[in-house]
C-alpha positions as CSV (number, residue, x, y, z in Angstrom):
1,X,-3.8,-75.4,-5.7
2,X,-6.9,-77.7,-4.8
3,X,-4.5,-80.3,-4.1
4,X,-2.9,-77.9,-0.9
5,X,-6.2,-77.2,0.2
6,X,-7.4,-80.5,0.3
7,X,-4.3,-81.4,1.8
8,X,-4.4,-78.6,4.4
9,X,-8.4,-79.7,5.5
10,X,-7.4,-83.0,5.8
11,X,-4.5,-82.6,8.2
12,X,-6.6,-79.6,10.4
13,X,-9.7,-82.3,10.7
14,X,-6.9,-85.4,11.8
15,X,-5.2,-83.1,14.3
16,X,-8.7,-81.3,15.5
17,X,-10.1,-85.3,15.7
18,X,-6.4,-86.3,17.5
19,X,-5.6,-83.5,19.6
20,X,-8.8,-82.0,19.9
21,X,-11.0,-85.4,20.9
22,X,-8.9,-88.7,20.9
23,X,-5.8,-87.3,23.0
24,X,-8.0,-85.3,25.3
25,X,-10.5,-88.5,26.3
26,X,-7.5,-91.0,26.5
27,X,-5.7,-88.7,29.0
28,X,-9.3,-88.5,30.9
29,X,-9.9,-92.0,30.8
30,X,-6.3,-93.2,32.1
31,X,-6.5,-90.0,34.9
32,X,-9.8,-91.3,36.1
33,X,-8.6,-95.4,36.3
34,X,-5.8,-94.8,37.8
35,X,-6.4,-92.1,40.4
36,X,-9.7,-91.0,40.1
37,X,-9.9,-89.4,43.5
38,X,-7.4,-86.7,42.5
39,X,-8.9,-86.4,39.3
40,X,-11.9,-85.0,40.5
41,X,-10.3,-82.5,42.8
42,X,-9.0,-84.3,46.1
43,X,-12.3,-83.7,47.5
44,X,-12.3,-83.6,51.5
45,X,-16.1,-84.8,53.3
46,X,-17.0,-84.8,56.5
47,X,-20.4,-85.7,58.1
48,X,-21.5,-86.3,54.1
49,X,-20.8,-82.8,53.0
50,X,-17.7,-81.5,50.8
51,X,-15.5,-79.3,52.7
52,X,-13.2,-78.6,50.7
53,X,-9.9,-80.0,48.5
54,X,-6.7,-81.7,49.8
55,X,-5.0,-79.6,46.9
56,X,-6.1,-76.2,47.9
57,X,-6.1,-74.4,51.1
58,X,-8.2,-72.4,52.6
59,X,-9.0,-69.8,55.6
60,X,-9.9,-70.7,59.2
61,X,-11.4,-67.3,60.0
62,X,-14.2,-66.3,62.6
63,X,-17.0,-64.7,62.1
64,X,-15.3,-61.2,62.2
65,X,-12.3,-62.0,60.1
66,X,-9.9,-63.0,62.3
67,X,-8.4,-65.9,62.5
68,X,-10.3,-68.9,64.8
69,X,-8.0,-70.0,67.1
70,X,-9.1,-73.4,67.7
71,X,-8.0,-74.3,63.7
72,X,-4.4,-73.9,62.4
73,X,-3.8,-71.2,60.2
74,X,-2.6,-71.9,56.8
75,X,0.2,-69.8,55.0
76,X,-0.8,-66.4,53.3
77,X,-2.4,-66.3,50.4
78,X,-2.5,-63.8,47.8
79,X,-4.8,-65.4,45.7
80,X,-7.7,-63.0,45.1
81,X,-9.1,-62.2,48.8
82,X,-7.5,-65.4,49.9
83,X,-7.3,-68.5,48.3
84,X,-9.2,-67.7,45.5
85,X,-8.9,-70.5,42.7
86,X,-9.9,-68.0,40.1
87,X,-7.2,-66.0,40.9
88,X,-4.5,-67.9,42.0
89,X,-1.0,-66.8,41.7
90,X,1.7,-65.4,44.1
91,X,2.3,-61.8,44.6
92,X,4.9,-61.6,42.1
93,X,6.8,-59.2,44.7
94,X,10.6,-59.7,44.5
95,X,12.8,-60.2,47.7
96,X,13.9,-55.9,47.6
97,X,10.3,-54.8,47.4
98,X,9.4,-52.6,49.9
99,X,5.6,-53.6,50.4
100,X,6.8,-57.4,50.6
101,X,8.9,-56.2,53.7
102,X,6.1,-54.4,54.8
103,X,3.5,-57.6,54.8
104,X,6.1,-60.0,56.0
105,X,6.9,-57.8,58.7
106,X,3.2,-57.1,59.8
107,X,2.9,-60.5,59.3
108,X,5.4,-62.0,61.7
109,X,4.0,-59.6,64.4
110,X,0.6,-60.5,63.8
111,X,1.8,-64.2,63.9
112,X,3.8,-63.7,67.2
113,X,0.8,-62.3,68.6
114,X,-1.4,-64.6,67.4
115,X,0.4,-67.8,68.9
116,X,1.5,-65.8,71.9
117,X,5.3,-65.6,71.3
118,X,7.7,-63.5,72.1
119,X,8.8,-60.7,70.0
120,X,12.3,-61.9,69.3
121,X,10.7,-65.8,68.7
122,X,11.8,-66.9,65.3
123,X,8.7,-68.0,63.0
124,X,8.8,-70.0,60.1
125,X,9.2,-68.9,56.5
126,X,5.8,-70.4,55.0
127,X,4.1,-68.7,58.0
128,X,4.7,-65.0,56.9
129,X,5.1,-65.8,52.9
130,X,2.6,-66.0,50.2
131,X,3.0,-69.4,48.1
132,X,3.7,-68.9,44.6
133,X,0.4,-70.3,44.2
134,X,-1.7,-68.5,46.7
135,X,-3.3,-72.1,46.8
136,X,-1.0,-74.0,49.2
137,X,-3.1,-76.8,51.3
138,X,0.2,-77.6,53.4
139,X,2.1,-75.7,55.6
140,X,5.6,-77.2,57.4
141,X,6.4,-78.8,60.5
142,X,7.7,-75.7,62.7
143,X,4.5,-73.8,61.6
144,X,2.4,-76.6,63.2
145,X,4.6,-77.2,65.8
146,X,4.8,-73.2,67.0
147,X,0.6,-73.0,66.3
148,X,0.1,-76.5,68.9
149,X,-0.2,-74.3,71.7
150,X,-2.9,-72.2,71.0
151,X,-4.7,-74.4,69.4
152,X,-4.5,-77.2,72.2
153,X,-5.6,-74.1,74.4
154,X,-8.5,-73.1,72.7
155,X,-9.7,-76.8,72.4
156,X,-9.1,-77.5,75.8
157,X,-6.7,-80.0,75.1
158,X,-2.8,-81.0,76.0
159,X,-0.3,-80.1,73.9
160,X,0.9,-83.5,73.5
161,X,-2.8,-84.7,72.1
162,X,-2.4,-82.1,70.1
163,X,1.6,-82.5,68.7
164,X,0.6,-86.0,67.9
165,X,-2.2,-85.1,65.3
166,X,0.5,-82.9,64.1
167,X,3.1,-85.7,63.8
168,X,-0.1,-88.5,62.4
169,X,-0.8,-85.8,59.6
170,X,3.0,-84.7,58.5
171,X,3.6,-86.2,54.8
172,X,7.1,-87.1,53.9
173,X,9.1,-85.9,51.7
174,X,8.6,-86.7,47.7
175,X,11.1,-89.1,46.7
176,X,12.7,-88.8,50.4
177,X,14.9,-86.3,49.0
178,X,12.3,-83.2,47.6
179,X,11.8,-80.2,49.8
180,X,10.5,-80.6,53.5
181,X,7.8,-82.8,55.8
182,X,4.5,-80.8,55.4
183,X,1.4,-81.0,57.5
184,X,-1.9,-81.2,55.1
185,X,-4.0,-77.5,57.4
186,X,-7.8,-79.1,56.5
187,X,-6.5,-82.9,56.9
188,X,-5.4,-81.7,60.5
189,X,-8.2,-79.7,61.2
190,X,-10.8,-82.1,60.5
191,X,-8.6,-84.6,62.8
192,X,-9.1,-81.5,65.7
193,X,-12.9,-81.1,64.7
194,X,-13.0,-85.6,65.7
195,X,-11.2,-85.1,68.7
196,X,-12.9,-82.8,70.4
């Protein structure tokens, strides 16, 4: 019986000193050599001052609430009261729920309205859809694309200034071959802010 228990504390004290200290500071130490920047969150500055993350989005609002027109808009969030890292995670509404037809539908008006479309003008998917996150930094190419025009009039700027950021800040696809091009919202933004 002593034997087991001796036994027993032995292999709880290597696996707390393995798994619990060794395998924990190796994975830290490789992380932070290798891409430290991401490590540490993907921090964005500007002017000296952190304004956020590459990896999580965040709202372009005005004072009131409402949504500045002068910034793209990122995708919806249902994380918390809006991209919330303590509470991130997707609506967990299912494509036959009633209330997710309701949001996506008061969504696409609002987004028409918004970027002055017409009320048959398609929108985009990630424009009206919660990410399964609620933490998405990137939204895709039509998004930008349809949001140019407002924002290059609020700026006082052409359209085709304005496109180009777009096109200078869409990322590739992973691989080539993963999902779509996205466009980074703050990464874009900021660009905006330096231009005008």
């Amino acid at each position: 019986m002593r034997r087991q228990l001796i036994t027993g504390l032995t292999m709880t004290l290597t696996m707390i000193v393995l798994v619990g200290l060794a395998y924990p500071l190796a994975m830290t130490g490789i992380a932070q050599g290798l891409m430290g920047h991401q490590a540490n969150g993907s921090y964005v500055s500007q002017n000296g001052k952190v304004v956020g993350s590459s990896l999580i989005g965040q709202n372009f609002l005005l004072k009131n609430g409402a949504p500045d027109p002068r910034y793209f808009q990122p995708r919806p969030s249902a994380a918390g009261a809006g991209y919330d890292a303590m509470a991130s995670g997707g609506s967990n509404l299912g494509p036959s729920s009633k209330e997710l037809i309701t949001d996506v539908a008061r969504r696409v008006s609002a987004y028409r309205k918004l970027n002055g479309l017409s009320s048959t003008a398609s929108v985009p998917v990630d424009a009206v859809t919660a990410s399964a996150s609620g933490l998405d930094p990137d939204i895709s190419v039509a998004n930008a694309t349809l949001q140019a025009p407002r924002v290059a009039t609020a700026r006082r700027l052409s359209v085709s200034v304005v496109l180009a950021l777009v096109r200078a800040h869409t990322s590739n696809r992973p691989f080539g071959i993963f999902g779509e091009k996205t466009v980074n919202v703050l990464d874009l933004n900021l660009a905006l802010d330096r231009t005008s």
